[in-house]
N, CA, C and O atoms as a DFTB+ gen file, in Angstrom:
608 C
 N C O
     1  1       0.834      -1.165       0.000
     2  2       0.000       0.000       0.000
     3  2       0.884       1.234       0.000
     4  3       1.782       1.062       0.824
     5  1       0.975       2.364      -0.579
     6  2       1.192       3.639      -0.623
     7  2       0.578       4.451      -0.393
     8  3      -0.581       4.726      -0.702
     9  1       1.738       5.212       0.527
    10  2       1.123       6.442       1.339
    11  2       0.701       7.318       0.578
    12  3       1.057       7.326      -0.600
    13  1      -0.285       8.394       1.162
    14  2      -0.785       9.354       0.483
    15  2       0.097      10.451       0.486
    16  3      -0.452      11.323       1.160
    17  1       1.589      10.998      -0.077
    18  2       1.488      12.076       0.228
    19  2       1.679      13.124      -0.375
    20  3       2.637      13.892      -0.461
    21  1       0.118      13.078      -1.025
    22  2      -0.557      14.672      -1.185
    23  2      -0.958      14.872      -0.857
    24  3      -1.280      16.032      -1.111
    25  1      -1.880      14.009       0.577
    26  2      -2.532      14.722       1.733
    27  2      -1.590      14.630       2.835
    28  3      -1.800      15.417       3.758
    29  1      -0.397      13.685       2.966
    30  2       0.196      13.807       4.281
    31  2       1.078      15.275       4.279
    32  3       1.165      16.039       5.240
    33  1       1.638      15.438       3.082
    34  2       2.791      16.764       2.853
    35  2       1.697      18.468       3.428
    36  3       1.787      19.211       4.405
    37  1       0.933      18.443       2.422
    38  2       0.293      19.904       3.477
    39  2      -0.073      19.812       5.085
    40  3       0.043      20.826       5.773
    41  1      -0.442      18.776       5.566
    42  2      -0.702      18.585       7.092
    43  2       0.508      18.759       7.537
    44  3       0.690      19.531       8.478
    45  1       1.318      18.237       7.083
    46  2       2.926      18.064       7.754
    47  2       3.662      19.832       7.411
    48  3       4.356      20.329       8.298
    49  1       3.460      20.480       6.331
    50  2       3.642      21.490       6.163
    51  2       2.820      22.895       7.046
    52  3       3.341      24.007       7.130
    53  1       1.513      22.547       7.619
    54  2       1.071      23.456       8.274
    55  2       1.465      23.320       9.912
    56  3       1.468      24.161      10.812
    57  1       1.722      22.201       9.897
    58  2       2.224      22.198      11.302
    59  2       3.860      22.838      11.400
    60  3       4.153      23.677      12.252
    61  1       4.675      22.403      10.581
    62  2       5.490      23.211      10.478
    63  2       5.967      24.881      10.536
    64  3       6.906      25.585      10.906
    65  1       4.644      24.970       9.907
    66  2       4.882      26.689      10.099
    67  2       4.251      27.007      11.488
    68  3       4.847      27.751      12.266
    69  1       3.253      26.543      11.753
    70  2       2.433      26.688      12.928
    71  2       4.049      26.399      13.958
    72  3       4.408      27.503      14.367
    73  1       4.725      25.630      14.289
    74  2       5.530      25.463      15.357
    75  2       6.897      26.454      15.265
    76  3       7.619      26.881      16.166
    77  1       6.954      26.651      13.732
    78  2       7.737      27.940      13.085
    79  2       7.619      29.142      13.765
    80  3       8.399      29.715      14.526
    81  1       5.956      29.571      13.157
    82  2       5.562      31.108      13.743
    83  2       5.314      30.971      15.177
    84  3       5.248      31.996      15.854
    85  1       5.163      29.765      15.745
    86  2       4.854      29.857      17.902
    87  2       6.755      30.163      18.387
    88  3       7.291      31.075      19.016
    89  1       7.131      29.301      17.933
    90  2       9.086      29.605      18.183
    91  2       9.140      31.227      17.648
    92  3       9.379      32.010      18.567
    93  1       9.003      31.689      16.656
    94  2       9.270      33.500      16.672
    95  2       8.924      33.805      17.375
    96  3       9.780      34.297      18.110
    97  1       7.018      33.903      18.107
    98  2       6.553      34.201      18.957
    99  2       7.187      34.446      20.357
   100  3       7.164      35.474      21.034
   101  1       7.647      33.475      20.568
   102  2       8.091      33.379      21.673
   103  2       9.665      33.590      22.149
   104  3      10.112      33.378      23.276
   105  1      10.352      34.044      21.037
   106  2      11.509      34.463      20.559
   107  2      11.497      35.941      20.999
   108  3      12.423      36.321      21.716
   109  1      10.515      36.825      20.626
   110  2      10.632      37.844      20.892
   111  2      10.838      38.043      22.011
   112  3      10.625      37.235      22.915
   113  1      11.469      39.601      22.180
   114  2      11.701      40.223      23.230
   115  2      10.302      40.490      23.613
   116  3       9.427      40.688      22.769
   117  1      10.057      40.495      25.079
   118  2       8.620      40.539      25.831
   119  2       9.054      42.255      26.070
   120  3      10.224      42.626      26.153
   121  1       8.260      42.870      26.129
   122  2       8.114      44.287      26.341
   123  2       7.222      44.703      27.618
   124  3       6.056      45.026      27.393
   125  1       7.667      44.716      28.858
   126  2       7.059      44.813      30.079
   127  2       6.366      46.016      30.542
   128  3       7.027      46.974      30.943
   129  1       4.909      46.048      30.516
   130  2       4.065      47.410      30.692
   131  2       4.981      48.182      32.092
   132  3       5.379      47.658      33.133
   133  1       5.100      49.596      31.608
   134  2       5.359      50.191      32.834
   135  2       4.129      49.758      34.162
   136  3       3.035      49.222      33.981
   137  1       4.623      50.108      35.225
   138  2       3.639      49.669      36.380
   139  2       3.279      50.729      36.873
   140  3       3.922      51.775      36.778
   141  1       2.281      50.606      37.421
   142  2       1.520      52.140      37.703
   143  2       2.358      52.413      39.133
   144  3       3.134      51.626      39.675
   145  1       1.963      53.802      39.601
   146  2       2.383      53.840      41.021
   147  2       1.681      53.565      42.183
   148  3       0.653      54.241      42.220
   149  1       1.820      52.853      43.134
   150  2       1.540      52.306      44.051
   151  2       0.724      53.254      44.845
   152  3      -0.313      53.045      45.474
   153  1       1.660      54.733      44.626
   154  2       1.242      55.249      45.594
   155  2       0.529      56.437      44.894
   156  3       1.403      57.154      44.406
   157  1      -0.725      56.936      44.650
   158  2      -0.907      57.492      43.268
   159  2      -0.182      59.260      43.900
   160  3      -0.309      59.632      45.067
   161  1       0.336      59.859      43.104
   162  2       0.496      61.321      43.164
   163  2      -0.506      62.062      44.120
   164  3      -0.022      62.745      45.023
   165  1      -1.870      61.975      43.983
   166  2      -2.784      62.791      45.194
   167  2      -3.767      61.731      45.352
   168  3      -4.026      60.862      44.519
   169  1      -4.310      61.890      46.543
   170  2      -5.091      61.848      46.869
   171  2      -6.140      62.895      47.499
   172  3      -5.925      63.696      48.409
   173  1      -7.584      62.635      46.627
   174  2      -8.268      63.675      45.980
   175  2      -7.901      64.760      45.434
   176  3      -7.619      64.673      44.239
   177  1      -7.794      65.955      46.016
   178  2      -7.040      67.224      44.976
   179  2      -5.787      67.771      45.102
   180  3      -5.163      68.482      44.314
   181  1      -5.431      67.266      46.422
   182  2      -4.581      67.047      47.415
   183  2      -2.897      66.446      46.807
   184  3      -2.742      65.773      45.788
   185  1      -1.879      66.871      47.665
   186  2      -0.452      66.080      47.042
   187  2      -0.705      64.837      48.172
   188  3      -1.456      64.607      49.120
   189  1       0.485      64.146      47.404
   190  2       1.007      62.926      48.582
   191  2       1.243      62.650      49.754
   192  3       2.177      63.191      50.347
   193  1       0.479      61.787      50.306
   194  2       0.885      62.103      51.996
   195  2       2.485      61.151      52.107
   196  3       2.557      59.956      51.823
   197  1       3.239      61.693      52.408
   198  2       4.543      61.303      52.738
   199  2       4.157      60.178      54.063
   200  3       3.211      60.238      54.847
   201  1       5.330      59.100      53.969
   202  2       4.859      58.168      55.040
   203  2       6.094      58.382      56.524
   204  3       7.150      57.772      56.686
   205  1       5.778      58.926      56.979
   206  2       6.377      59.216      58.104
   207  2       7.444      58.511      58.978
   208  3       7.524      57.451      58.358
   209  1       8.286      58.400      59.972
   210  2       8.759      57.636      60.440
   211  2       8.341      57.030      62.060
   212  3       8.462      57.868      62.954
   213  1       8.005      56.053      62.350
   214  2       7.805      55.606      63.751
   215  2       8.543      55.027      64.117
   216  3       9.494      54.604      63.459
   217  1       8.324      54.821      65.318
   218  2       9.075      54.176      66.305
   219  2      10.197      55.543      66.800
   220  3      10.095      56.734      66.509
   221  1      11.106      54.944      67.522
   222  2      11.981      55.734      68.354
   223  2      12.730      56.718      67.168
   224  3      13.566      56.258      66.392
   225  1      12.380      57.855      67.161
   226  2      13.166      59.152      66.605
   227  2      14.298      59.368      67.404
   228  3      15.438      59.587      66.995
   229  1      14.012      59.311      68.283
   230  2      15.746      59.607      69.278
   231  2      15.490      59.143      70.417
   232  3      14.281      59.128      70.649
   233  1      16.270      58.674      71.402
   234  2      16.345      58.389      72.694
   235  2      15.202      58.733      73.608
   236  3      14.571      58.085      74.443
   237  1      15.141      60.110      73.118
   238  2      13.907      60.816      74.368
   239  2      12.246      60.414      73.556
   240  3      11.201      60.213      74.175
   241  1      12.392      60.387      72.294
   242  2      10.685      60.550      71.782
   243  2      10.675      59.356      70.955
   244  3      11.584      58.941      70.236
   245  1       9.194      58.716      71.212
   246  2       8.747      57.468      70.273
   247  2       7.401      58.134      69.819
   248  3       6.534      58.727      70.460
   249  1       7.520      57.854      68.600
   250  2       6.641      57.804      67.448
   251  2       5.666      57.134      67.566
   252  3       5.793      55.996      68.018
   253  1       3.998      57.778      67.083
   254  2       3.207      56.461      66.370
   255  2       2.152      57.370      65.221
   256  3       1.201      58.036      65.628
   257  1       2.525      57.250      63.722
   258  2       1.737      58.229      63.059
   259  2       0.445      57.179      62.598
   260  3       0.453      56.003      62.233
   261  1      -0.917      58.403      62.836
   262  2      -2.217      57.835      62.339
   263  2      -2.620      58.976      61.432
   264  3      -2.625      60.207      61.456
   265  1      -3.001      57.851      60.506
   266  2      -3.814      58.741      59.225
   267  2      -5.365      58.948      59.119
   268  3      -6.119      58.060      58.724
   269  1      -5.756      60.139      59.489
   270  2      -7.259      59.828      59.997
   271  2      -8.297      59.488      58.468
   272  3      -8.322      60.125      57.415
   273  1      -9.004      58.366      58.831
   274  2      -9.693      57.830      57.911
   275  2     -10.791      58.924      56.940
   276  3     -10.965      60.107      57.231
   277  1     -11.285      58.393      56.051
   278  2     -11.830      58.805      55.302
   279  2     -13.293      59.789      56.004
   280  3     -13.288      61.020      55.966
   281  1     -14.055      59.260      56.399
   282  2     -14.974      59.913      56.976
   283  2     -15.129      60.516      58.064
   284  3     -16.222      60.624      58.619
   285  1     -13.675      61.144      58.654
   286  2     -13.994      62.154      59.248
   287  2     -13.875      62.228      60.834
   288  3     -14.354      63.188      61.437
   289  1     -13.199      61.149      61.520
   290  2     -13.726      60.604      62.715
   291  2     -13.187      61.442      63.265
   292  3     -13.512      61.086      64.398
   293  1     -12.448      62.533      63.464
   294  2     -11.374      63.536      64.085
   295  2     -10.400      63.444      65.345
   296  3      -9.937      62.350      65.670
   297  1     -10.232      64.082      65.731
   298  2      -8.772      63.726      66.565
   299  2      -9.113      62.909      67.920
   300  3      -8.119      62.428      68.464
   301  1     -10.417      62.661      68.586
   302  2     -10.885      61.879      69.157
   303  2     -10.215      60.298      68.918
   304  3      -9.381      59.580      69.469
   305  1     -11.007      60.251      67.898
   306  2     -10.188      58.337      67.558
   307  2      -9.347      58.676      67.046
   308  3      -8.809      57.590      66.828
   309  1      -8.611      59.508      66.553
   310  2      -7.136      59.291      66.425
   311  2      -6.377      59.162      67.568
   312  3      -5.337      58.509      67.480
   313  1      -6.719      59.705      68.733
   314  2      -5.740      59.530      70.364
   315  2      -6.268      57.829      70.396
   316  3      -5.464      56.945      70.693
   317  1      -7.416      57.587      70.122
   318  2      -7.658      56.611      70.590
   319  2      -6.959      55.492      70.178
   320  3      -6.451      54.670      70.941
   321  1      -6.925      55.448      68.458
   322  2      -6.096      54.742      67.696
   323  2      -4.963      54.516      67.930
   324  3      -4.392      53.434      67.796
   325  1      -4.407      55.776      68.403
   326  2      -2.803      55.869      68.732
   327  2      -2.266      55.332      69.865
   328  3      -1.175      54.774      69.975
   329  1      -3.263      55.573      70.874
   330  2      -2.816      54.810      71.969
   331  2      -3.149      53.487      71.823
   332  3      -2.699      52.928      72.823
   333  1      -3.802      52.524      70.979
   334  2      -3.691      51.367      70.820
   335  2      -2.515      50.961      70.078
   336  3      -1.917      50.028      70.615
   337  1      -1.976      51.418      68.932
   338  2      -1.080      51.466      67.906
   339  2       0.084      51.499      68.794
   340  3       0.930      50.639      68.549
   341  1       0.340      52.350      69.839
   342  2       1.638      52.720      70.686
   343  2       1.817      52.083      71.546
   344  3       2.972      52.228      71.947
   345  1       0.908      50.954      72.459
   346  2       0.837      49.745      73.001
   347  2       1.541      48.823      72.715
   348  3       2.516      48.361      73.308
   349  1       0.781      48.364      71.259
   350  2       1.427      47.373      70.366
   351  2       2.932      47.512      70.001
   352  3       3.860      46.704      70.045
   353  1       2.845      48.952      69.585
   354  2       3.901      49.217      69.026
   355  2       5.245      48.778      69.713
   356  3       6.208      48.215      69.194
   357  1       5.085      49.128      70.852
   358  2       6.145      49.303      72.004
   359  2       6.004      47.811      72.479
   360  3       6.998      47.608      73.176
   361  1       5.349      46.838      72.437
   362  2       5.510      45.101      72.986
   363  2       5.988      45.033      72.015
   364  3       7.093      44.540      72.242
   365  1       5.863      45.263      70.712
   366  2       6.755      44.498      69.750
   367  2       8.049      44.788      70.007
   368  3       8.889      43.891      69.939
   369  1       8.337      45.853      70.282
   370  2       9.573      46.310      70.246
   371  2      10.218      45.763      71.094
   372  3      11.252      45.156      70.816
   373  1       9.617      45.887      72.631
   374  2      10.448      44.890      73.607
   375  2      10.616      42.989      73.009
   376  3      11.628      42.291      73.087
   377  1       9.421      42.650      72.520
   378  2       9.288      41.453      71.982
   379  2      10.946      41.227      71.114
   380  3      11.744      40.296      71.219
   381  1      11.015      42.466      70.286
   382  2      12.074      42.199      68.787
   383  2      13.529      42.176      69.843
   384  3      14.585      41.694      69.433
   385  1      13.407      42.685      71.030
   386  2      14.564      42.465      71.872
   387  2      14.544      41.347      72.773
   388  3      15.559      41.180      73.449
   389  1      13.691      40.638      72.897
   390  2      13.474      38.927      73.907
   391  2      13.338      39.402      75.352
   392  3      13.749      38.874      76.385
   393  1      12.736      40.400      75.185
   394  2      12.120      40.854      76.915
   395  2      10.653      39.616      76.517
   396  3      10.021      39.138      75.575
   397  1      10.766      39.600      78.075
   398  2       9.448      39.394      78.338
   399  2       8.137      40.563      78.432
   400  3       8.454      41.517      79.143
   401  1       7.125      40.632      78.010
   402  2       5.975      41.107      78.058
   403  2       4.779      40.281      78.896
   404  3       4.395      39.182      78.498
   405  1       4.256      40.889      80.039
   406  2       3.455      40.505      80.717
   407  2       2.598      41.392      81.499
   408  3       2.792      42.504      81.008
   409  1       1.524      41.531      82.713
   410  2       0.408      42.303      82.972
   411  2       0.995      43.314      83.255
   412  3       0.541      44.410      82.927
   413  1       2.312      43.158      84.029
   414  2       2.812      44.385      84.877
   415  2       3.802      45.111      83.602
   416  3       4.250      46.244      83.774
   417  1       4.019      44.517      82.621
   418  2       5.171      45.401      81.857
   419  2       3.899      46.168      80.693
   420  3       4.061      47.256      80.140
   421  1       2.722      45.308      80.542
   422  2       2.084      45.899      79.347
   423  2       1.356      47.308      80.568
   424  3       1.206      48.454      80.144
   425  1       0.955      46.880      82.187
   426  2       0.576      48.277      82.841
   427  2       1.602      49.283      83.282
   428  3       1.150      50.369      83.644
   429  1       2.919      49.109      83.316
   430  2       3.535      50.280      82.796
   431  2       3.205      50.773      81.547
   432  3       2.368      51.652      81.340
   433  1       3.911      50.164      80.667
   434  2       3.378      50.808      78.826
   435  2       2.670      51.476      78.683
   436  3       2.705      52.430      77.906
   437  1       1.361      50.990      79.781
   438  2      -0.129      51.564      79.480
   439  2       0.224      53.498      80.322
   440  3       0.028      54.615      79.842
   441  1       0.587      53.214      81.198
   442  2       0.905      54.374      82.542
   443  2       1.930      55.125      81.408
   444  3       1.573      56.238      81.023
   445  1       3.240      54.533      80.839
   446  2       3.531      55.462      80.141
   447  2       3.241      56.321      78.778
   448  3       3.731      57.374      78.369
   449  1       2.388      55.571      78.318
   450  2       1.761      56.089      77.297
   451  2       0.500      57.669      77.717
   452  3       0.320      58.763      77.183
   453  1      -0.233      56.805      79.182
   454  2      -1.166      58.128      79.699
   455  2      -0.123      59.451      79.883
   456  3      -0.352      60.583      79.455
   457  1       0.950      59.065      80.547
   458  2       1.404      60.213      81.018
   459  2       2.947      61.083      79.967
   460  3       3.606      62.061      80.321
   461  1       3.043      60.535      79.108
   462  2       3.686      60.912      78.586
   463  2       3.298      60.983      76.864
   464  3       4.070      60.992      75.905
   465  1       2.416      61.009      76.884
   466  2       2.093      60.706      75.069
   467  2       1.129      61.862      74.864
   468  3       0.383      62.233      75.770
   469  1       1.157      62.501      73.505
   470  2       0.543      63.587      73.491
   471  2       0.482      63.754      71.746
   472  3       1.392      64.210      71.055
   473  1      -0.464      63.397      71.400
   474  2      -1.144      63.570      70.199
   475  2      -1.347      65.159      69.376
   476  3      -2.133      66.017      69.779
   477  1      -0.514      65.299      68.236
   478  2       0.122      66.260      67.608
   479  2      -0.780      66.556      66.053
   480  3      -1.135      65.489      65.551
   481  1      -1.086      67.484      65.448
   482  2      -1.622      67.648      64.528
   483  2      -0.092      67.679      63.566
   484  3       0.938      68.218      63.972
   485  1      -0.235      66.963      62.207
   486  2       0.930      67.086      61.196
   487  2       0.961      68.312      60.675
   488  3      -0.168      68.804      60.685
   489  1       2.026      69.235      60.084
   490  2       1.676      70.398      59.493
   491  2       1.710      70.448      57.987
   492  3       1.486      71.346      57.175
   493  1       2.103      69.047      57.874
   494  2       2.347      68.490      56.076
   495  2       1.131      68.566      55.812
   496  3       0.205      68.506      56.622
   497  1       1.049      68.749      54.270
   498  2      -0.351      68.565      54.194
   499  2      -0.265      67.039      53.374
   500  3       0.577      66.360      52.786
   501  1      -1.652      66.983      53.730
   502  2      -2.087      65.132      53.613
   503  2      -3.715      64.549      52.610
   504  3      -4.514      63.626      52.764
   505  1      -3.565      65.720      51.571
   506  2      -4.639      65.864      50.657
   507  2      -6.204      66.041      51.599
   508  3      -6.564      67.045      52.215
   509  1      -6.769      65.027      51.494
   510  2      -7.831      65.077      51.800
   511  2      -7.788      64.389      53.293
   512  3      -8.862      63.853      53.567
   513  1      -7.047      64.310      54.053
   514  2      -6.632      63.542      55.434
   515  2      -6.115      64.014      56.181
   516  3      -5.164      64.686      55.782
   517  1      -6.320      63.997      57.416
   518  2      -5.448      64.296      58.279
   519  2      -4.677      63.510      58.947
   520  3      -5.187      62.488      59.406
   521  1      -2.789      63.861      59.252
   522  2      -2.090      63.106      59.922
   523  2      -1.824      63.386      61.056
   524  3      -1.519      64.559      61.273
   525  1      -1.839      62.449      62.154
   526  2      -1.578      62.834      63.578
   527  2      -0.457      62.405      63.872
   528  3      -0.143      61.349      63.322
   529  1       0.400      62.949      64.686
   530  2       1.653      62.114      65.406
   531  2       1.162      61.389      66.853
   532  3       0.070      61.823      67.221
   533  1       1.539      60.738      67.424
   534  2       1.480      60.762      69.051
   535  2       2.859      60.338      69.368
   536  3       3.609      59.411      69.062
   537  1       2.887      61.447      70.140
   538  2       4.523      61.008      70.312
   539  2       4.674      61.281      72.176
   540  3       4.340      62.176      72.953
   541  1       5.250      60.176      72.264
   542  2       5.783      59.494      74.024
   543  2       7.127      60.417      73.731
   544  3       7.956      60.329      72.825
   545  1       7.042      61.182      74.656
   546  2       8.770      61.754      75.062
   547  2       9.016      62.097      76.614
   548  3       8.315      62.893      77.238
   549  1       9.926      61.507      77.067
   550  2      10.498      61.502      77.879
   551  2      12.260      61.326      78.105
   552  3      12.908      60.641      77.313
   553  1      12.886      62.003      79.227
   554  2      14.042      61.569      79.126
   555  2      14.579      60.755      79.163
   556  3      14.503      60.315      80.311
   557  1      15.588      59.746      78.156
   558  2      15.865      58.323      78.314
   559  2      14.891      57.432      78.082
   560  3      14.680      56.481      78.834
   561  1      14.184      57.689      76.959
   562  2      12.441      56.736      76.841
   563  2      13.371      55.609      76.502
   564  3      13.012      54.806      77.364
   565  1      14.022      55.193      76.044
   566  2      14.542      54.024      74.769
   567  2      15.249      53.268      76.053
   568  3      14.818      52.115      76.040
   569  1      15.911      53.398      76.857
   570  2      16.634      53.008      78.276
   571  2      15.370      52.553      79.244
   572  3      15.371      51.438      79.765
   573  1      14.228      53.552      79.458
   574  2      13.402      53.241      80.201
   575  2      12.518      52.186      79.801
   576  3      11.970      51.482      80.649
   577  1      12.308      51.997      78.347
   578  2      11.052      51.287      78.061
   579  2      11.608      49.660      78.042
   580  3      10.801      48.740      78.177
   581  1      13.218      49.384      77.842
   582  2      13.865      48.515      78.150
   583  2      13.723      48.113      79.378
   584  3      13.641      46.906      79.603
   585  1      13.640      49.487      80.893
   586  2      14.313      48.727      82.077
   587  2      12.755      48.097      82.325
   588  3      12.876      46.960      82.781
   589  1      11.960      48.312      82.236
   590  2      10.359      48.189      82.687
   591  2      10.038      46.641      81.970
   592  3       8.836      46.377      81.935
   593  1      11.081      45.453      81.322
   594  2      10.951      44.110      81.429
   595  2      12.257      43.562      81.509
   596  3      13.350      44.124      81.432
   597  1      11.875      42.035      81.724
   598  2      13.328      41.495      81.682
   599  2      13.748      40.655      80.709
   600  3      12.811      40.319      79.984
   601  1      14.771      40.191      80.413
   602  2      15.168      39.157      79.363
   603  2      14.237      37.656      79.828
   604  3      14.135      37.090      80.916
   605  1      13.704      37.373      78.596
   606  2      13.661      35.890      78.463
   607  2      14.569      35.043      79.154
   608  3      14.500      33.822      79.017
């Protein structure tokens, strides 16, 4: 028996090009969309709110910046926020050093946060938002907030 090929040669020929033109395809250089920015230029009519720095600025003052939300809640829940945020903030911190954290080190934290923390209006502007600081300062905060647990 003899093969057919005047029907096997064009089948065999279209696949050829077909695996031809997918190899160029894929030959090419890929051309990667620029990526948008993450962080867009304004928000609403507003420039960029710059992202601030927390945690310990220097020895004497610790940081905790809140960005007050969209609708408006005003500097009320922002102390409020902040003093939760500055809680946390500050166990982690002893945490990232292998203190222990427990009732009596988180009720200092708490005592130093009442008496030393004081919630700041930003003077940057922050488009359509407002930024608050709360910032703990005291002398030797970074020494003190250490001596108030102990090592693991």
């Amino acid at each position: 028996m003899k093969p057919r090929t005047s029907a096997v040669f064009p089948a065999m020929l279209i696949c050829v090009l077909a695996f031809a033109l997918a190899d160029q395809r894929c030959s090419k250089e890929v051309r990667q969309m620029d990526r948008p920015d993450i962080c867009p230029p304004s928000i609403g009519d507003g420039p960029r709110i710059e992202f601030e720095k927390e945690g310990f600025i220097s020895a004497d003052l610790y940081r905790v910046v809140i960005v007050e939300p969209e609708d408006d809640a005003g500097a009320a829940f922002a102390e409020k926020t902040a003093r939760i945020r500055a809680l946390g903030s500050l166990q982690k911190y002893l945490q990232s050093k292998d203190m222990v954290i427990d009732h009596n080190v988180t009720a200092r934290l708490l005592a130093l946060i009442e008496e030393s923390g004081r919630l700041v209006r930003s003077t940057s502007e922050g488009g359509a938002r407002c930024v608050y600081y709360f910032d703990i300062s005291r002398p030797r905060l970074s020494d003190y907030v250490l001596s108030i647990s102990r090592k693991k």
